[in-house]
C-alpha positions as CSV (number, residue, x, y, z in Angstrom):
1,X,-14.8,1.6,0.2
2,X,-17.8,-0.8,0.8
3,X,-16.6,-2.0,4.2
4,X,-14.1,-0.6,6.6
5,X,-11.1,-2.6,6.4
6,X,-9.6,-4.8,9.7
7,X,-7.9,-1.2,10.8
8,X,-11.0,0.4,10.5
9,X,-10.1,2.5,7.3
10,X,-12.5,3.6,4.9
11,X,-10.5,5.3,1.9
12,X,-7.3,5.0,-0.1
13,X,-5.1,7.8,-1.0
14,X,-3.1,6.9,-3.8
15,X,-0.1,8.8,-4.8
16,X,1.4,8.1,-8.2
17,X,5.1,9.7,-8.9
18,X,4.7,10.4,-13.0
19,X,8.2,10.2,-13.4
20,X,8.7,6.8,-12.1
21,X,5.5,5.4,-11.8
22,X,6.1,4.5,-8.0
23,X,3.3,4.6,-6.0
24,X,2.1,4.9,-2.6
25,X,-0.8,4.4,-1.0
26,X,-2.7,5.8,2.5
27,X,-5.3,4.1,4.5
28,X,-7.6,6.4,5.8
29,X,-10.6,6.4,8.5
30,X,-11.3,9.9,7.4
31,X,-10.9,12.1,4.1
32,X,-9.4,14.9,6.4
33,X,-6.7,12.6,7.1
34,X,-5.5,13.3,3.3
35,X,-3.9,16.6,3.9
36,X,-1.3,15.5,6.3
37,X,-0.6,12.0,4.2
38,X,0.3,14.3,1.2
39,X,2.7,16.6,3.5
40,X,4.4,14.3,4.9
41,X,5.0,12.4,1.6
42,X,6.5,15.4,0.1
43,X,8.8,16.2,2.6
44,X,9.7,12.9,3.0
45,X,10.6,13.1,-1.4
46,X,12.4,16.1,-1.2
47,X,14.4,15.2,1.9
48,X,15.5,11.6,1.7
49,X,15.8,12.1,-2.2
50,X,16.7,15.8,-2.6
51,X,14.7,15.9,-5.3
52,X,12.0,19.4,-5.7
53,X,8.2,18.6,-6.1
54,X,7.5,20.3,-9.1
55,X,3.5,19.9,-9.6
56,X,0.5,18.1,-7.7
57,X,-2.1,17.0,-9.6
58,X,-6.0,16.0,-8.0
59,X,-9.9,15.9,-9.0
60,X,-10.4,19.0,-6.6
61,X,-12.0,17.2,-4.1
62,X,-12.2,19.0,-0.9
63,X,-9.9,17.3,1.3
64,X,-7.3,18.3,-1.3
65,X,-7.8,22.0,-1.7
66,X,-7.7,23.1,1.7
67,X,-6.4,26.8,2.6
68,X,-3.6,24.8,4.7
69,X,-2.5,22.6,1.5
70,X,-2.4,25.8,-0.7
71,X,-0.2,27.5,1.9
72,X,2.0,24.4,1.8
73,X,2.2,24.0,-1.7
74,X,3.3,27.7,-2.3
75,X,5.8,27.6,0.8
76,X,7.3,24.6,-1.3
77,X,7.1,26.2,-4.6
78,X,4.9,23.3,-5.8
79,X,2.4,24.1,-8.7
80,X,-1.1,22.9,-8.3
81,X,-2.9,21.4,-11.0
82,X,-6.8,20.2,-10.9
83,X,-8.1,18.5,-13.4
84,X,-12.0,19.3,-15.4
85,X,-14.7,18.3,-13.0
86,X,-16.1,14.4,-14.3
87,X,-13.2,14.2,-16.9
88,X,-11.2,11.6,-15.3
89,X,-9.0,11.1,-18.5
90,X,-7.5,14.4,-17.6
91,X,-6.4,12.6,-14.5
92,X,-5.6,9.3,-15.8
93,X,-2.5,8.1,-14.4
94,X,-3.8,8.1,-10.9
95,X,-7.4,7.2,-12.2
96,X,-5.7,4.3,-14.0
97,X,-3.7,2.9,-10.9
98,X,-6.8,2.8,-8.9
99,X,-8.8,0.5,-11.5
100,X,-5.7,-1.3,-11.5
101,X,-5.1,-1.5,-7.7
102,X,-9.4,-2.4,-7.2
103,X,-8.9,-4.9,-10.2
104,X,-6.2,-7.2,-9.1
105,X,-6.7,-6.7,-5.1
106,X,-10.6,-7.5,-6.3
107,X,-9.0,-10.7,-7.6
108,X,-7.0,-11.3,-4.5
109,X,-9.3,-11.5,-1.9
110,X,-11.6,-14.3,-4.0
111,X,-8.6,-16.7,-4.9
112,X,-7.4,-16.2,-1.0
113,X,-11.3,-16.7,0.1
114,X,-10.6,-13.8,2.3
115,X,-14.0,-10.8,2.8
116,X,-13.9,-7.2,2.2
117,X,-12.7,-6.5,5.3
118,X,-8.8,-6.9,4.2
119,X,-9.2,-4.9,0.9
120,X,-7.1,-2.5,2.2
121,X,-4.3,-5.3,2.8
122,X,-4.6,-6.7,-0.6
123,X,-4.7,-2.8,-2.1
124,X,-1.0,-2.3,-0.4
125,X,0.4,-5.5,-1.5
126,X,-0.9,-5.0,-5.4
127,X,1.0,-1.3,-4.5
128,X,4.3,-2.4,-2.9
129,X,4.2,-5.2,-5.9
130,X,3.9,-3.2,-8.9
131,X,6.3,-1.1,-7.7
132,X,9.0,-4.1,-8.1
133,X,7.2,-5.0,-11.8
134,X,9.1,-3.9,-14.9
135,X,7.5,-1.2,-16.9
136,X,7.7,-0.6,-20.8
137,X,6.9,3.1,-19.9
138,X,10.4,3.6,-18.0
139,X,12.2,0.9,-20.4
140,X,11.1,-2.1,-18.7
141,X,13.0,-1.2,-15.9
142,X,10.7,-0.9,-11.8
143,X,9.5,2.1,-10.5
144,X,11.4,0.8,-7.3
145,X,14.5,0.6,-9.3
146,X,14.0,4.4,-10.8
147,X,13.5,5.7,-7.8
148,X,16.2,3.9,-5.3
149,X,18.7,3.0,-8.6
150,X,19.3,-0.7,-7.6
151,X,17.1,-3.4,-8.3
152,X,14.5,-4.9,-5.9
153,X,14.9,-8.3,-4.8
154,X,11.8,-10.6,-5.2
155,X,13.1,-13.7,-2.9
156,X,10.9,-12.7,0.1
157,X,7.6,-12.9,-2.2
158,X,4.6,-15.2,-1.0
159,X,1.4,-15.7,-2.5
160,X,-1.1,-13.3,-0.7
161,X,-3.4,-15.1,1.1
162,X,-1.7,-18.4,2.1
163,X,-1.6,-20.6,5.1
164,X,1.7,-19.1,7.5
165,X,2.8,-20.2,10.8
166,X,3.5,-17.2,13.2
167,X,6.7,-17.5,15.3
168,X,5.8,-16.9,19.3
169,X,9.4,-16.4,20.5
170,X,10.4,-18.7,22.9
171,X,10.3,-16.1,26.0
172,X,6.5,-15.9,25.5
173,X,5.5,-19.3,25.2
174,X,5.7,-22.1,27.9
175,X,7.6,-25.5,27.7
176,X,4.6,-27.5,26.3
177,X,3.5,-24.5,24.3
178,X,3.3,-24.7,20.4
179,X,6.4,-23.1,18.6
180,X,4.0,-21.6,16.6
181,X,0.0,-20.6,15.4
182,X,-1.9,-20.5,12.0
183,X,-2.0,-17.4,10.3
184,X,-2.9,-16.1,6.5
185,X,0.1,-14.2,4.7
186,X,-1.4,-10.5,4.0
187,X,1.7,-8.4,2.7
188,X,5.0,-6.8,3.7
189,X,6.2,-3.9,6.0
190,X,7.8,-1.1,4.1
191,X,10.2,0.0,6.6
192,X,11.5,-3.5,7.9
193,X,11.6,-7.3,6.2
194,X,8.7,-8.3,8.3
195,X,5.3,-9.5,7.0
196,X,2.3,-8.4,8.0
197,X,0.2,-11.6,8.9
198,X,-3.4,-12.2,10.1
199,X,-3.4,-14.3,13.3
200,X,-6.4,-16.4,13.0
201,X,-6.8,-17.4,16.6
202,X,-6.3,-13.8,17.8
203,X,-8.0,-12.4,15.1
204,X,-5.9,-9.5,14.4
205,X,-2.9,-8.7,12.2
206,X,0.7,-9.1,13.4
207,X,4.1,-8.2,11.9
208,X,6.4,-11.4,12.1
209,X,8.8,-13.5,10.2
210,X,6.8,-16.2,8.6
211,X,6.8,-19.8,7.4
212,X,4.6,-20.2,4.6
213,X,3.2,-22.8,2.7
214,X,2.0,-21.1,-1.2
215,X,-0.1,-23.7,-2.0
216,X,-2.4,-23.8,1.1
217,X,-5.4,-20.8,1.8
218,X,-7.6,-20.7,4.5
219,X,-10.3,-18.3,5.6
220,X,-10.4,-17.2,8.8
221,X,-12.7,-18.1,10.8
């Protein structure tokens, strides 16, 4: 990417499931942080889903070709396919998400008058949204609901980018102390129902529960 995001990343790894169409994504500082991102991911598929990783598919870009990643992917039985040097089309699921993910997180960060710096928080929540969009490929039903079998709930949706208020629990704040401070919605946490949320006074992002107001953006300062 142009500019580091706020967690000092400098590359997305996408992962796109063809059979479901869920994907997920990686922030990385370095390239060589690929290898254990795709690893972990499988296990985590075949475990948790008990379901057998049939083929990997990649441009044959270093990070993913690695002696350590072939010895993987034959431990696992897991064919590995790499696709014709500058044909992208050959690729063009993945190749397709990305434009997708650029496109619309592109769009994003200009409505929400946030910088380059949080491209990589606008990239997760166009991810973690498509996910819970229907899809005419899979018969209008979400990847989310091909790959969990229920369907997602949308309630908890806020417009990326809007004014919040961050809760400061009452054990950390004093009597006259301000229940709580501005903040800009950025996205969700995968693995709880917190958001993440950019505290503008402290300058960094938090995960909280949130107040939000859809209508109202502001930049941080």
């Amino acid at each position: 990417m142009e500019e580091n995001s706020l967690g000092g990343s400098k590359y997305l790894l996408l992962i796109v499931d063809e059979a479901s169409g869920c994907m997920k994504g990686f922030c990385l500082r370095a390239k060589s942080e690929s290898e254990d991102c795709i690893k972990t991911y499988i296990m985590k598929v075949q475990t948790q889903f008990g379901k057998k990783v049939k083929f990997v598919r990649h441009d044959g870009a270093r990070e993913f070709v690695t002696n350590s990643l072939k010895a993987f992917y034959e431990d696992e039985g897991i064919e590995q396919q790499t696709t014709v040097p500058y044909a992208h089309q050959t690729n063009g699921t993945a190749e397709r998400a990305i434009r997708t993910i650029v496109t619309i997180g592109r769009s994003m960060l200009h409505h929400a008058k946030l910088d380059k710096r949080f491209w990589a928080e606008a990239a997760m929540t166009v991810i973690y949204v498509k996910n819970r969009l229907p899809s005419p490929k899979i018969e209008h039903k979400t990847p989310f609901e091909i790959v969990y079998k229920y369907k997602p709930s949308v309630k908890h949706m806020r417009v990326f980018g809007c004014r919040t208020y961050i809760l400061t629990p009452k054990e950390k704040r004093l009597k006259w102390d301000p229940k709580a401070r501005a903040g800009i919605f950025l996205g969700y946490e995968e693995v709880s129902k917190a958001y993440r949320l950019y505290d503008i006074e402290a300058g960094q992002v938090v995960i909280n529960g949130v107040q939000a107001d859809g209508e109202a953006q502001e930049s941080p300062k």
